[in-house]
C-alpha positions as CSV (number, residue, x, y, z in Angstrom):
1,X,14.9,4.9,-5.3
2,X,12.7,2.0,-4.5
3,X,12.1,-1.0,-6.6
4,X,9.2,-3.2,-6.6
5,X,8.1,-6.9,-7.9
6,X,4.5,-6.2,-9.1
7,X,1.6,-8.6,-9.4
8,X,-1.9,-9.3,-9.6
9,X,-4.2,-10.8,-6.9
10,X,-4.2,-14.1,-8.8
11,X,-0.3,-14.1,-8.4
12,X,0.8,-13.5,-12.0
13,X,4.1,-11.6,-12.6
14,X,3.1,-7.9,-13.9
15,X,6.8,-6.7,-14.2
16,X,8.4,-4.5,-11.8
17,X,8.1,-0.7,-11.0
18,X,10.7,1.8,-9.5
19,X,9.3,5.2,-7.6
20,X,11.1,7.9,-5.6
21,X,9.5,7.1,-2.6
22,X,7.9,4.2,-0.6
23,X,4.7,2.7,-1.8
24,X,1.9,2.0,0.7
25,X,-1.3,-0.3,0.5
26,X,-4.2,1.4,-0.8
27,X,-2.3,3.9,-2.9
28,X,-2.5,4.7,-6.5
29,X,0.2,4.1,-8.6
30,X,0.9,4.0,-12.1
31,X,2.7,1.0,-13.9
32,X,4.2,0.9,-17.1
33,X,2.3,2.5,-20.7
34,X,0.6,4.6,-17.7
35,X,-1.8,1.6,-16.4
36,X,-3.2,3.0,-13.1
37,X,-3.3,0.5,-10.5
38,X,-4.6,0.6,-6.5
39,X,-2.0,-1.1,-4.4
40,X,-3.7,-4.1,-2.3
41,X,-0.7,-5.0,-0.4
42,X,3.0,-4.3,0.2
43,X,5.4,-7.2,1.4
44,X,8.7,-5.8,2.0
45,X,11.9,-8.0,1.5
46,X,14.4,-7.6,4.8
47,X,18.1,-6.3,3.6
48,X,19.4,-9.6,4.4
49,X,17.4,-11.4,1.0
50,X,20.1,-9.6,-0.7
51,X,16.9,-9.0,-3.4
52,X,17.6,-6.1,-6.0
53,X,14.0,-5.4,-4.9
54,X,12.3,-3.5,-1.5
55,X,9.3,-5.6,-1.5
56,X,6.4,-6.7,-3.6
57,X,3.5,-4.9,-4.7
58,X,0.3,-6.8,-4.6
59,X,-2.1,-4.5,-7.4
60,X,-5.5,-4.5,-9.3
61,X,-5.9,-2.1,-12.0
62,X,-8.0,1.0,-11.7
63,X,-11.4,1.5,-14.5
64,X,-10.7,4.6,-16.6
């Protein structure tokens, strides 16, 4: 499982998402109570942060 920091363009904290695979910039995910959201931009964490997290997902939600 990977886990992900999640926030928005302007830098505010949206939380944080886990998924059973790797998440790439310019997917679609889903965050939480279903929100879709594009993914702007990944930054992944080395193994040596010792963070609980893979990376951070920059994301802007989706219309609909």
């Amino acid at each position: 499982m990977f886990r992900y920091r999640l926030h928005s363009p302007d830098g505010d904290d949206l939380g944080e998402a886990t998924y059973a695979m790797m998440i790439h910039a310019g997917e679609e995910i889903h965050g939480t109570a279903g929100q879709r959201l594009r993914v702007l931009a990944v930054v992944r964490f080395e193994e040596e942060d010792e963070s609980p997290f893979v990376g951070l997902l920059q994301v802007e939600p989706q219309p609909g």
